[in-house]
C-alpha positions, 0 to 999 in steps of 0.5 A: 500500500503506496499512500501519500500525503501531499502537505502544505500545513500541520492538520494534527487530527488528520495525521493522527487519523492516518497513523496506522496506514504509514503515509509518505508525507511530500511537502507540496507548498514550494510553488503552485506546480509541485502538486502536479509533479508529485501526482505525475511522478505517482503515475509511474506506480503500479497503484498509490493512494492520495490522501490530502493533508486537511482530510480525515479518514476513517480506521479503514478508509485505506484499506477499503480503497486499497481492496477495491478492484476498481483503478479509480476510487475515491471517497466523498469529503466534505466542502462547506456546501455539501461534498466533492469526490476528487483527490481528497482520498483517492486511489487509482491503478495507472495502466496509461500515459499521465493524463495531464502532460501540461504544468496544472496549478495545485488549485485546478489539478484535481479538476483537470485530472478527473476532466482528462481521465473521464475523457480517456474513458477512465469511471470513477467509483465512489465511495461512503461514508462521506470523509471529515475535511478539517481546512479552515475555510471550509470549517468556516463555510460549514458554520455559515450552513442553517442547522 
């Protein structure tokens, strides 16, 4: 199990939520491209897991993922307007080229990737329960949300 944190700042109770899968931890804050890299660069792997820096998961969140027979899986987390289902737990299987050949700025990465991937026929399989996303702005935007 090949899992990978790409990490711009401490979130403790992600990392404590990760422990047992013993993640690699990449800092991806040097420039807005490093993200990319990382992603293009796991590409040459039989299988690896991305889990981002402000997700937590569950005990068996990996594992679940990593039993999938599925080449692309992911899990729901949370946005301060509902969910998204993109790199936030992600485990994919490459078999093909890196999808996205062009320099993709870590904001429009996990878009992109998933447009490309559709594009060349790849289906994503979801996963539930929806994962806790623990980024200060969307804390932020959960609290705006009528109760």
């Amino acid at each position: 199990m090949n899992v990978v944190v790409p990490w711009t700042r401490e979130h403790p109770e992600a990392r404590a939520a990760l422990a047992s899968a013993r993640p690699h931890y990449v800092n991806v804050g040097r420039d807005d491209y490093a993200y990319w890299r990382l992603a293009r660069c796991l590409w040459e792997a039989d299988a690896f897991t991305i889990v981002e820096h402000d997700v937590v998961v569950r005990p068996d969140s990996v594992a679940e993922l990593d039993a999938c027979p599925e080449r692309w899986c992911a899990f729901k987390v949370t946005t301060g307007e509902g969910w998204v289902c993109t790199l936030g737990c992600v485990r994919f299987r490459p078999w093909a080229y890196w999808p996205v050949p062009e320099p993709t700025r870590w904001q429009d990465l996990d878009w992109t990737l998933e447009a490309a991937l559709v594009k060349a026929g790849w289906q994503k399989h979801v996963h539930d329960p929806i994962l806790d996303h623990v980024n200060p702005g969307v804390i932020y935007l959960r609290s705006l949300q009528p109760v």
